[in-house]
C-alpha positions as CSV (number, residue, x, y, z in Angstrom):
1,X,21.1,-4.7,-16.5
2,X,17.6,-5.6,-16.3
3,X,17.7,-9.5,-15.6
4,X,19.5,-9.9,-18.7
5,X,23.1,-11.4,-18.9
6,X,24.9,-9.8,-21.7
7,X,23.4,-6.6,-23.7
8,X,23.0,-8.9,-26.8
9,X,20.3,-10.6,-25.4
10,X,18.5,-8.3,-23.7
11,X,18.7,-6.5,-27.7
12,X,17.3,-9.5,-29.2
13,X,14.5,-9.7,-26.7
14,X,13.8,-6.5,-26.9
15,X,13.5,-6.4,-30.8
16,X,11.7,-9.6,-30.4
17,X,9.3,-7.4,-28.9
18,X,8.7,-4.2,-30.4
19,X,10.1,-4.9,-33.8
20,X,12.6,-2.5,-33.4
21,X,16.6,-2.5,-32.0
22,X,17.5,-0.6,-28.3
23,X,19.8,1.5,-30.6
24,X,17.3,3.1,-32.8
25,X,14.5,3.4,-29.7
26,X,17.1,5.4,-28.1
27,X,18.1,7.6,-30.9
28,X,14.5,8.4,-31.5
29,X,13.8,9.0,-27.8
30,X,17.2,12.0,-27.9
31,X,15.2,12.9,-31.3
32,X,12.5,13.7,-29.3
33,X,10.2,12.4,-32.4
């Protein structure tokens, strides 16, 4: 946990600021694309 209290908001911020959901980043990022 990275100063967020539940995983829901630390998505929402996180899509908040690059546009795109945790989930996807980090299938992308296995990808390796």
């Amino acid at each position: 946990e990275a100063g967020y209290k539940t995983a829901q908001s630390f998505t929402r911020a996180f899509y908040k600021e690059t546009g795109i959901y945790p989930s996807y980043f980090l299938k992308r990022l296995k990808a390796g694309s």
